[in-house]
N, C-alpha and C positions, 0 to 999 in steps of 0.2 A: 682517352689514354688506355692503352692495351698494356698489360702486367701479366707477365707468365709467371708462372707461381710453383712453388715444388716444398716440401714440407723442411724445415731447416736443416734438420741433420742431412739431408739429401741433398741440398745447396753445398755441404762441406763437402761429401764423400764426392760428389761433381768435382770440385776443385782443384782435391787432391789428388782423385783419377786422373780426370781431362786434364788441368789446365798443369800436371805435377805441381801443384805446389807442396811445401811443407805443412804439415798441421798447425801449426805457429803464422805463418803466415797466411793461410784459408782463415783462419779466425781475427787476423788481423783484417782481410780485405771486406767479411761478413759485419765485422764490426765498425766499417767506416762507411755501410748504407744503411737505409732507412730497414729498419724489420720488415719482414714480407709482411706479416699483418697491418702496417701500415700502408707499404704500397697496394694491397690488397683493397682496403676501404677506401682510396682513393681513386682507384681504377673505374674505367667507364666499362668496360672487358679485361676478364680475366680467363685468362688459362692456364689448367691447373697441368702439369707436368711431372707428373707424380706417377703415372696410367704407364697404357706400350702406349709407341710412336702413332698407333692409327687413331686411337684415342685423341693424342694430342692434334693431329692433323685435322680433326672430323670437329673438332673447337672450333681452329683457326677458319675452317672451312664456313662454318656456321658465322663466325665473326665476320670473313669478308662478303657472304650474301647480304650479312645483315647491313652492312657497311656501304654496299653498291647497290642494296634495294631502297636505301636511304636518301642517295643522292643522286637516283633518278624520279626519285619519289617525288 
């Protein structure tokens, strides 16, 4: 399991940005998933999303070598 990750207050301000929501309901939607800290310990890969984009790319980048050296392995 892959989990992209970003620190919580940074999940709301996403929300409210990107997706317009109200502050009321970003904390409605935050509070009807698991905490990142949970999906965090349960992830087999995680990418944090917190960084710039190249950051986050050079993760994902590292995840799918790892991913396709595995299953030619």
């Amino acid at each position: 399991m892959i989990v992209c990750a970003c620190a919580p207050d940074e999940q709301f301000r996403r929300l409210v940005s990107r997706d317009r929501l109200s502050a009321e309901a970003a904390r409605a939607r935050l509070a009807a998933q698991w905490p990142i800290g949970e999906k965090v310990s349960r992830a087999d890969y995680v990418i944090r999303t917190d960084g710039a984009f190249d950051e986050t790319a050079e993760q994902v980048q590292q995840i799918y070598q790892t991913l396709t050296h595995e299953s030619h392995g």
